[in-house]
N, C-alpha and C positions, 0 to 999 in steps of 0.2 A: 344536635338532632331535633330539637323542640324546636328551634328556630324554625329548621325547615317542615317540620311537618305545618306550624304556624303560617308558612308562606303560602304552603302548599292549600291549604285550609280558607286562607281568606281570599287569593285567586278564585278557586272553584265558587266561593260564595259570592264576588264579584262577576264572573261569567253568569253566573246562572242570574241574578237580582238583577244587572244593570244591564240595561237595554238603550241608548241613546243614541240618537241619528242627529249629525252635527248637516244635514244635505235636507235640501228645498227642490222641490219640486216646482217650473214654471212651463206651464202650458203655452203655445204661441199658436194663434189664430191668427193667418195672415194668407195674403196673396201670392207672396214670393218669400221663400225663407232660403239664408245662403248661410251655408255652415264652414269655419272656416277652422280647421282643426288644429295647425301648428299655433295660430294665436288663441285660442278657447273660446272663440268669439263667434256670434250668432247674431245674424240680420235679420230681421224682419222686416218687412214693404208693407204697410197698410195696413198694420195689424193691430193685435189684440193680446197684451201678454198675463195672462191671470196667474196669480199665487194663492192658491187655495189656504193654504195654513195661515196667512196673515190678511186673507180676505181683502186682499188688494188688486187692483185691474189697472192696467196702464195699456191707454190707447194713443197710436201715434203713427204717422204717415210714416219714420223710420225709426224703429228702435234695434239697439245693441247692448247685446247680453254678454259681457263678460264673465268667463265662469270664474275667473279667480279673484275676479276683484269684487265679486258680491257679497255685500255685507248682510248681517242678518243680526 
């Protein structure tokens, strides 16, 4: 019975305390953007791809965005 109220106890103090977002946000400024859904994959033509959290900008006639293979 101690055990569980113990579980019960430091769950709740975990949901409430920890808050953390493993997910990046990247903006894409571009001419032509082509979204391609079964592969995670994201085109952009001419563009501009900013990452506001690591304050990085990547400009390039063609960039692709892999969602699952991006590392951080």
């Amino acid at each position: 019975m101690k055990n569980r109220i113990l579980f019960i106890l430091v769950f709740l103090i975990h949901l409430t305390f920890v808050s953390v977002s493993f997910s990046k946000q990247v903006e894409f400024k571009a001419k032509n953007i082509e979204i391609i859904q079964d592969q995670d994959l994201t085109i952009a033509n001419d563009a501009l791809a900013i990452i506001d959290e690591d304050d990085v900008s990547i400009k390039g006639k063609k960039i692709q965005y892999f969602k699952k293979n991006f590392c951080y």
